[in-house]
N, C-alpha and C positions, 0 to 999 in steps of 0.2 A: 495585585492580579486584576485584570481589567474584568467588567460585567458585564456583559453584554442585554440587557432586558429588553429592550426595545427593537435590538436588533432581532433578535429569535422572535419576540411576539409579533414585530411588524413582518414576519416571513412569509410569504406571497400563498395564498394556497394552489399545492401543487394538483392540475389534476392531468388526466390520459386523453388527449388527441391520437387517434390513431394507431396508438400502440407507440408514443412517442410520448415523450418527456414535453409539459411545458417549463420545467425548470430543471438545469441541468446542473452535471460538471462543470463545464465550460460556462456556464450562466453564474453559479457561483464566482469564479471568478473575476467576474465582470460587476456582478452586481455587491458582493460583501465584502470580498478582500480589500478595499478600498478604505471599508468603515473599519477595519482592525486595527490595534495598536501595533506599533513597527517589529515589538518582539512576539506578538500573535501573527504576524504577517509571514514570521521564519516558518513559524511552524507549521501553518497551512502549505509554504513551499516547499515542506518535506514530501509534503504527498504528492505535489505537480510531478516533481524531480522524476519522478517514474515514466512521464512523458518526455520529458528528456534526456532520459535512460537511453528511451528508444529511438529517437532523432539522432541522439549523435551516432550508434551504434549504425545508423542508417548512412550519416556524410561520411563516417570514417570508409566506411565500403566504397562509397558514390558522394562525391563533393556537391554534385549535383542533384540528387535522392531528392522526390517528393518528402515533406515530412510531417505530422499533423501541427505542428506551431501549436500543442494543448499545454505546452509545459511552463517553463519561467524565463526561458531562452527562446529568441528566434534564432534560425537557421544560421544566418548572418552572424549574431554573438555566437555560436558554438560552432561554427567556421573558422572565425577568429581567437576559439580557445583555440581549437585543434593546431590551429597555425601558429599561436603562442610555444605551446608545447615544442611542437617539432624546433622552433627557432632557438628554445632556450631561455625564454624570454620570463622575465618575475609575473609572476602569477596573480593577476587580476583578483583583486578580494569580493567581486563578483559572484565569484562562481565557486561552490564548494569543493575544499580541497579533492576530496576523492575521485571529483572529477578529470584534475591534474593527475593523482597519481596514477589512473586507471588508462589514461589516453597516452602517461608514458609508458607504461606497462604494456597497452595496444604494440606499440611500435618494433618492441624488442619478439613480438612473436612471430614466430617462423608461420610458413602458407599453412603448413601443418596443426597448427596449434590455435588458428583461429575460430574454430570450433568452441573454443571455451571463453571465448570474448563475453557472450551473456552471461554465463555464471561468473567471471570473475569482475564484471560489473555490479552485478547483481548481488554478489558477496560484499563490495567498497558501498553499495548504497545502502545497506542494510545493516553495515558497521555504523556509519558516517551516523544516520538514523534513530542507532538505540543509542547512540552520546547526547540524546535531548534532552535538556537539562527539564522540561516536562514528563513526569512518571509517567503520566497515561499513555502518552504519544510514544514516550519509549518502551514504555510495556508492551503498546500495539504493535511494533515491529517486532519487537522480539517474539510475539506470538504469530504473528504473521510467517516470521522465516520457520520457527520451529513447526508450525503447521505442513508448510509449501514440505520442509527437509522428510518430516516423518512420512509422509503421506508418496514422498521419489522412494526413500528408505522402504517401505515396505511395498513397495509394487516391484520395485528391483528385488529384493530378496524373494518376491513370491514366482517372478520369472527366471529365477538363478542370475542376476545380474549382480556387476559390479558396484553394489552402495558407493562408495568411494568417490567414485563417477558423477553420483548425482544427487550430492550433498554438498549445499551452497551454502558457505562462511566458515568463521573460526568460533566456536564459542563451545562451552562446555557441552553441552546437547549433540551438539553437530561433532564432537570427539564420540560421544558416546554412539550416536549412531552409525560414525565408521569402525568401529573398535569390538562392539558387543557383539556376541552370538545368543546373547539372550533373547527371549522369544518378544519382549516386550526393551529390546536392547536397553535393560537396566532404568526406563525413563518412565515407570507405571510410577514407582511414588513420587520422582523427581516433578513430575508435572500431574498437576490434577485434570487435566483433558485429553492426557494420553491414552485414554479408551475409549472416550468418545470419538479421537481424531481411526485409532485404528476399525469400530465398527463402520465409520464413514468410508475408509477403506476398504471394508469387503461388498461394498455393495457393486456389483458387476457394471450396471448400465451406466456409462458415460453421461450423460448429461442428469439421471439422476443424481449421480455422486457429486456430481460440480454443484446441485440444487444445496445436496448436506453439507457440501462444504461452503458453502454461502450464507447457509442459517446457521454453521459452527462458530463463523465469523460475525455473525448481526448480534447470536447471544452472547457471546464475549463486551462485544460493545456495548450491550446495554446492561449487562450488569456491571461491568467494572465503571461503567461512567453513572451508576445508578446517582451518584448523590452531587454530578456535577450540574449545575439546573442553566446558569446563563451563561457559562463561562467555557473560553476556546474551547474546554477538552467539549462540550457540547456541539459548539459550531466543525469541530473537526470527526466529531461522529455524524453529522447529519450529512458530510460530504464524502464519507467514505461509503453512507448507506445510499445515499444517491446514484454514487458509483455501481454498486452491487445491483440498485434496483435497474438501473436500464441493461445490465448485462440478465437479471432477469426476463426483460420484457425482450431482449432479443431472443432467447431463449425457449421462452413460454409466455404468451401474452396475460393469461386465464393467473399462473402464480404471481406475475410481474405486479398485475391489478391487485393482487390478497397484501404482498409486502408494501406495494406502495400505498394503501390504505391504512395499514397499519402503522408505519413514518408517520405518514400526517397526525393521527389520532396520538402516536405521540408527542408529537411536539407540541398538540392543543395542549392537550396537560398539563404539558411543560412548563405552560404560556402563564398557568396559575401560579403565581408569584408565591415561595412557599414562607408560612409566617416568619424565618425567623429573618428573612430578606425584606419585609417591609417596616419603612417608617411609620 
């Protein structure tokens, strides 16, 4: 397993112009993905892929669709899948499989049914995901979807809605929350954050509930990566926090400021090599 020490202590101190990131998502990728080893390099492209989720979802509508280029594809290479696909053609080892199956899958849907093109992308990327042969990294999705699923699951049941509807994937959880009519559909012991995620759910005001469901996401990350210190599953929680923190600061500049101080002072910490890592 690669270490990274130098890389996390030499990390840039981040601080706030504006209400603006001097070190980003996008910066990350320019400036550290470079220094990772080729099988740390998969795993950070787990997380990009979400930007390329949205790009292609974008050319398959409009070939010509503006698109952010944030992902691990440009326009052009996921052009050229879409146009693989349709042709038949063997499948580029490029580009992850679920990409293929989900672009054939696009095809065969009627005008009608193109409504569920995000969730059933968003089901294939989220499978593809927890197959990470990295625990953390596939822990993090699996906690990620059973969040996003629990939190559609009880706002549909609290408006009389169809759950069914708007529960993305296959996995045990995701049975259980179209299935149960229990009030905690059966997932209180199965999951130890199943009342945390539902008090997050009764709080009314939109943009608060996105704050709690932000900080449900930040303390998962740092405790389960508690005793990772220089290693990917590290560098891959400081760019998922990164992520959260400018969706912060878009948000509320005043909280955006309190998390991203708190990042930093993390990762000084960090930076203290812990004895049983030194020569």
């Amino acid at each position: 397993m690669s270490t990274y020490y130098y890389l996390v202590a030499g990390l840039p101190d981040i601080s706030l112009e504006d209400g603006k990131l001097s070190y980003t998502v996008d910066s990350f990728k320019t400036e550290l993905y470079p220094e990772l080893s080729v099988n740390d390099r998969q795993i950070i492209d787990l997380f990009y892929l979400k930007f390329d989720n949205e790009d292609l979802l974008k050319l398959l509508k409009d070939k010509d669709a503006r698109v952010s280029g944030r992902g691990n594809f440009s326009s052009e290479e996921l052009l050229q899948l879409i146009d693989a696909v349709r042709e038949g053609d063997t499948p580029d080892s490029r580009f992850p499989t679920y990409l293929y199956d989900f672009i054939s899958r696009y095809f065969t849907l009627s005008p009608d049914e193109l409504y569920s093109a995000q969730d059933l992308l968003a089901a294939a990327y989220y499978a593809y995901a927890m197959q990470c042969s990295n625990r953390f990294v596939s822990g993090w999705f699996e906690f990620s979807l059973n969040l996003n699923n629990i939190l559609a699951a009880l706002s549909a049941r609290k408006y009389k809605l169809d759950v069914d509807n708007v529960v993305v994937g296959d996995t045990e959880v995701c049975e259980q929350l179209r299935t149960s009519n229990a009030r905690d559909f059966g997932l209180n012991e199965m999951l130890d954050y199943f009342d945390s995620i539902q008090r997050v759910a009764e709080v009314e005001e939109l943009v608060e509930r996105e704050k709690k469901v932000d900080l449900l996401k930040w303390k998962w990350l740092e405790d389960e990566s508690f005793f990772h210190y220089f290693t990917i599953e590290r560098l891959f929680v400081f760019l998922l926090q990164l992520e959260m923190i400018e969706r912060w600061i878009a948000l509320d500049k005043e909280k955006g400021n309190e998390l991203f101080r708190e990042l930093i002072q993390n990762l000084k910490n960090e930076v203290q090599i812990p004895e049983e890592f030194r020569k």
